[in-house]
N, C-alpha and C positions, 0 to 999 in steps of 0.2 A: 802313488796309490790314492784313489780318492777314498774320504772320508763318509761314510753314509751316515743320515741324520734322520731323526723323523720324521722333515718337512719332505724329503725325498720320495722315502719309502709310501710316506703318505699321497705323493702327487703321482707315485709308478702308478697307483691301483685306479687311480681314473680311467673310463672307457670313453667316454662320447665323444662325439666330434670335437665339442666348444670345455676347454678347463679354464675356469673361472676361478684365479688365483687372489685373494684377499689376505694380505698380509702386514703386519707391523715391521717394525725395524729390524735387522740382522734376522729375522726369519726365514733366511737362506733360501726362500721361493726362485730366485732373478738364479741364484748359482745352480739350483736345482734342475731347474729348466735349461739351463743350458748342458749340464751333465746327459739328460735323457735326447735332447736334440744332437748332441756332438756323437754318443754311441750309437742311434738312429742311423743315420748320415753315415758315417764311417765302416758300418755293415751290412747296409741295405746297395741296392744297385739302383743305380738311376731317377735316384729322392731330387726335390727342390724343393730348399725351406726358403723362406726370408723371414729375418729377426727387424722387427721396426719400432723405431720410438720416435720422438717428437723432436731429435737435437742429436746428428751425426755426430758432431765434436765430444760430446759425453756420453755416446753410445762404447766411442773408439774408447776412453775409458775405464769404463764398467762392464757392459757383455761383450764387447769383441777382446777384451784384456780376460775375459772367466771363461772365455771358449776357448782360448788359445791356449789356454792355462790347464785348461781342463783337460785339452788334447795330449799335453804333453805329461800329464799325471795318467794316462790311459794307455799311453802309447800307442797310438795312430799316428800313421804317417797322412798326412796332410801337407799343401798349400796354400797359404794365404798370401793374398795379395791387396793393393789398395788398405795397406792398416795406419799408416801414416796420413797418403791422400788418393783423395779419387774415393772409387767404391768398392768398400773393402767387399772378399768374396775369400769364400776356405773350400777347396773342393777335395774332395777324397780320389783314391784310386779308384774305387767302386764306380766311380760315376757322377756321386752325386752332391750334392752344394748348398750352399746358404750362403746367401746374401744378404748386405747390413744394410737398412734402408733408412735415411733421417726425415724427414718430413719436411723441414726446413732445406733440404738440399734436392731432394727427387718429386719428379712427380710420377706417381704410380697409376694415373689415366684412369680405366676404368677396371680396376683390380688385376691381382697377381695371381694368374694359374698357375698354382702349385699342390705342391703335397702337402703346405703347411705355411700356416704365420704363425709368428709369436710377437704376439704386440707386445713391447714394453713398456710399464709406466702408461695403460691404457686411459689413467684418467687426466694427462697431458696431452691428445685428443680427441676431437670430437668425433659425435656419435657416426656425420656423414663420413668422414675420412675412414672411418672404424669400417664402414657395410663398403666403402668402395675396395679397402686393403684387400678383405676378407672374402667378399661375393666368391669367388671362385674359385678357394683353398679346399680341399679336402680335410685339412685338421686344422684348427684354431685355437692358440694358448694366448690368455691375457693375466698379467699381474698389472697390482697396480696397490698402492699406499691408500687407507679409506680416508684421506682428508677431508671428504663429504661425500655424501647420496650424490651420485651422476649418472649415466645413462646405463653404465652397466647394469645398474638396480633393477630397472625399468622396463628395459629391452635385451636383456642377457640372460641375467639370473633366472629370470622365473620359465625360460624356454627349456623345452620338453630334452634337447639333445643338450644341458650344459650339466658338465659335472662343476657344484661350486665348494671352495675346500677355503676356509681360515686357517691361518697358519700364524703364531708370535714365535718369540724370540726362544721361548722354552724346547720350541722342535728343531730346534738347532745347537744341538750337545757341543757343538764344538765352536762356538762364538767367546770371542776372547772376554777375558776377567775385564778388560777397560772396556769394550764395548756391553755389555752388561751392565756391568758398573751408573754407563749414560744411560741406559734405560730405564733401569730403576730410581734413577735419579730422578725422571721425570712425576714416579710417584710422590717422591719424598718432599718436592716443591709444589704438588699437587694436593695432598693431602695433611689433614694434622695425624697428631698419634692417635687417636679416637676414628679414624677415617672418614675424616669429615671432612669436603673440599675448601681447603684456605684460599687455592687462587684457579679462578676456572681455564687460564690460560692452558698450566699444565695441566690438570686435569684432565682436561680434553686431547695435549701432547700423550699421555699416559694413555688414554680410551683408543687413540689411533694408532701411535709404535709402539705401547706397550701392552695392548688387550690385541690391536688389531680389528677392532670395532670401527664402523662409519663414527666419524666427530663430526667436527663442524669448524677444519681451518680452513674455510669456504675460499679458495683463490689465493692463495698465500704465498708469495714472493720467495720469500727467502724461508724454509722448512728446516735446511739442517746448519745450527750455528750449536757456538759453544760459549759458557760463560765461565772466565777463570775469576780467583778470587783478584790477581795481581797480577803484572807485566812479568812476565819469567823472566832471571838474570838470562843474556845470552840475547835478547831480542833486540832486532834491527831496526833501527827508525830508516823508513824511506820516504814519506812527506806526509804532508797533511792535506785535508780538503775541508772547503770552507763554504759555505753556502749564505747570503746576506740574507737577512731580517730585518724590520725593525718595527711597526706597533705590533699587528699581528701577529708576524711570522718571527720566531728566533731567527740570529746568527746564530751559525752553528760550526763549527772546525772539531775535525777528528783526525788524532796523528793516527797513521797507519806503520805497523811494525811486519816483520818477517822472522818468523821463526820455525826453523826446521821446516817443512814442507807448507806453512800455515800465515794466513795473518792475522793480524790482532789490530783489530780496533779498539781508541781509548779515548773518551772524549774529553775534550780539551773543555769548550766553551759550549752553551748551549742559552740563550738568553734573549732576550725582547729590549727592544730601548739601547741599543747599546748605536753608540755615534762611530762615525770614523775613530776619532780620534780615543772614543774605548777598545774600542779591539785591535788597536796599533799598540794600547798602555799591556792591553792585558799578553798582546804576543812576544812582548819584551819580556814580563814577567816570568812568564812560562818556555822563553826561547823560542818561539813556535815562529818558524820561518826564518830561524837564524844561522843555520847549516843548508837545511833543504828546504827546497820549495815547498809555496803553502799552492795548492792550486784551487780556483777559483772563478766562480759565474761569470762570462764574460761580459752577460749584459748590465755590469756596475762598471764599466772603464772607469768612471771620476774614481770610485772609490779605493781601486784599483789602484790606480796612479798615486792616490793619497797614500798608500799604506805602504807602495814601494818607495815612495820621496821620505819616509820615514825608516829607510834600510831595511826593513821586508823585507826576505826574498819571496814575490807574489808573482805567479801568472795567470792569464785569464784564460780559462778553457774553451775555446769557442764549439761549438757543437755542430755538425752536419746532419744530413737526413737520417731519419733513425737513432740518434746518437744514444738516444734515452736507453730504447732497448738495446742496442749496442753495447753498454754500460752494464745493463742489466746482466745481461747474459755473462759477460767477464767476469763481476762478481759473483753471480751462481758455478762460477767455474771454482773458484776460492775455495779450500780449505776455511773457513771462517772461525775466531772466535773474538768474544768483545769480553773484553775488562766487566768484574762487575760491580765498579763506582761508574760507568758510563749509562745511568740507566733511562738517560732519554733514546739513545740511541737501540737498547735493550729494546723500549717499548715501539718505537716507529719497527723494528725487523719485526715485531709481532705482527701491528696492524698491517702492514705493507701489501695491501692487494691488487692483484689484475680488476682493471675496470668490465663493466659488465653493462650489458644493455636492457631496455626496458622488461624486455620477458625474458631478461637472466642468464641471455646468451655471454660468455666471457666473451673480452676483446684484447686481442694482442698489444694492448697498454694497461702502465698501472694508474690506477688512480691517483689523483693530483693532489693530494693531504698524505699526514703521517711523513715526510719525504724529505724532512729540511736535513738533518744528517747525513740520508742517503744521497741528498742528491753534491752533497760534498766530497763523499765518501766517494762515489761515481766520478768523479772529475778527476779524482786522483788517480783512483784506480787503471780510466782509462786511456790518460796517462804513461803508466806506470808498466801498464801490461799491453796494451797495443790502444792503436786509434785507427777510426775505421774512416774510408774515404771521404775526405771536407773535413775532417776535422781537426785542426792543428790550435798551436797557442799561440800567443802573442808576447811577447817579453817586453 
């Protein structure tokens, strides 16, 4: 049986063509939308919807895990097919269907004749992708997180046929005590007792998943991580990654742990000036590379070699086309949280942004600062979790 909330009830009563969803965190909009799409579909005859976001792999799931979910809290009989691979599709007896469309996997040409999109996550792309999905839909649904003013603002909201609806965390009665719990948190490291803002980072987290207001985490990498006080008993060390420095730039190494469905970053070393033969003293100290592998830039071999002649265990990660985003991608797949004595690492996931060109267009890389953690952190991880074509180690 599903549960109604008042983000629901609140998005039944739109009319117009275009629903312009702006929501904060756990504000149930994504589960919502998919409730009114799935009973649509399933009583209508002869519907075509497509659900599209910006990344098949994480669409499979988030919306296609809350409609399948949803179908079977309603009971409908349905088929889905393509949910593992290929192109997921759920078609009803009635006739009619919806299909999962990632941007990174299809090309949609020159838009989808249908009865409906519902973009996902619409400020993951851009505005031409957006008018070519959409040109030739009869209904169009967008959500999307206000991490900053984007085109929606611009060329959505103020058009005659868009109904535009805000929605936080409060229109959703039935969001669990620990996920509430994260959201107010964000106040609580945002503001003093006086409500005065102490750190404008949260601040601005609080203004966007917790008001659900435009902020300003302008191109932000990594959005959803977690800070424990300490390594829970019970967590798994699986290796480390190391990234080389040395006037400007830190060395940097962070063990990477497994816990329950999650991993936990903890930094190790984080420092400037440090020689070979330091960070060979300090990984004996700390045991770091004395069970499992430390993995590591391939373009230091000398150093490399020095640190395994000194019983290491170090490999050189070598990178193939893409590997960056590659990397990228794997760790936005993570459950993430970081220790919080690692607070170099803390602050590089803040800054961590997509690069951007002269009139502000984002570009599908991140910017080359803020990244010596990460890009250690990445080496491991890809690793650990898969590596994509050219990319292999070197022992």
């Amino acid at each position: 049986m599903i549960k109604h909330t008042t983000a629901l009830n609140k998005i039944a009563q739109l009319k117009k063509k275009i629903w312009c969803l702006q929501g904060g965190q756990g504000s149930a909009k994504t589960f919502s939308v998919c409730i009114i799409i799935m009973n649509h579909l399933a009583t209508k005859k002869g519907k075509e919807w497509y659900i599209v976001s910006s990344e098949l792999s994480k669409m499979r799931d988030t919306v296609l895990k809350d409609c399948i979910n949803i179908l079977g809290l309603l009971g409908y009989e349905y088929k889905a097919t393509g949910v593992d691979f290929g192109s997921p599709k759920i078609t009803f007896p009635s006739g009619s269907f919806v299909r999962f469309i990632g941007l990174d996997k299809d090309d949609v040409g020159k838009g989808l004749r249908s009865d409906g999109v519902y973009v996902n996550e619409a400020n993951k792309i851009n505005f031409e992708s957006y008018r070519e999905l959409t040109s030739r839909a009869k209904k169009v649904i967008l959500d999307y997180n206000p991490n900053v003013e984007f085109w929606v603002h611009k060329h959505i909201i103020p058009r005659s046929d868009c109904d535009f609806l805000k929605l936080t965390f409060e229109d959703n009665e039935h969001l669990s005590k620990e996920e509430k719990s994260e959201i107010l948190r964000y106040y609580e490291l945002g503001y003093d007792a006086e409500g005065n803002i102490k750190n404008e980072y949260w601040a601005n987290k609080w203004k966007v998943y917790g008001l659900g207001l435009t902020g300003g985490i302008e191109g932000a990498i990594f959005e959803h991580y977690k800070i424990i006080d300490t390594l829970p008993e019970g967590a798994r060390l699986l290796g480390h990654g190391m990234d080389f420095g040395y006037t400007n730039d830190p060395t940097a190494i962070t063990s990477i742990y497994k816990y329950n469905d999650s991993i936990i970053l903890d930094e190790e070393v984080y420092s400037t000036g440090l020689l070979n033969s330091d960070i060979i003293r300090l990984c004996k100290q700390r045991s770091i590379g004395a069970a499992l592998y430390i993995y590591a830039d391939a373009a230091e071999p000398k150093s490399i070699a020095e640190i395994k002649r000194a019983g290491i265990r170090v490999l050189a990660a070598k990178k193939g086309a893409d590997s960056i985003n590659f990397g990228i991608g794997l760790m936005q797949e993570q459950d993430i949280i970081i220790t919080k004595r690692s607070k170099n690492v803390i602050k590089e996931f803040q800054s961590y942004t997509w690069a951007k060109t002269r009139t502000g267009e984002r570009l599908n890389k991140p910017t080359d600062i803020n990244n010596h953690a990460i890009d250690g952190i990445r080496y491991c991880i890809m690793e650990l979790f898969g590596k994509p074509k050219g990319v292999y180690h070197v022992s």
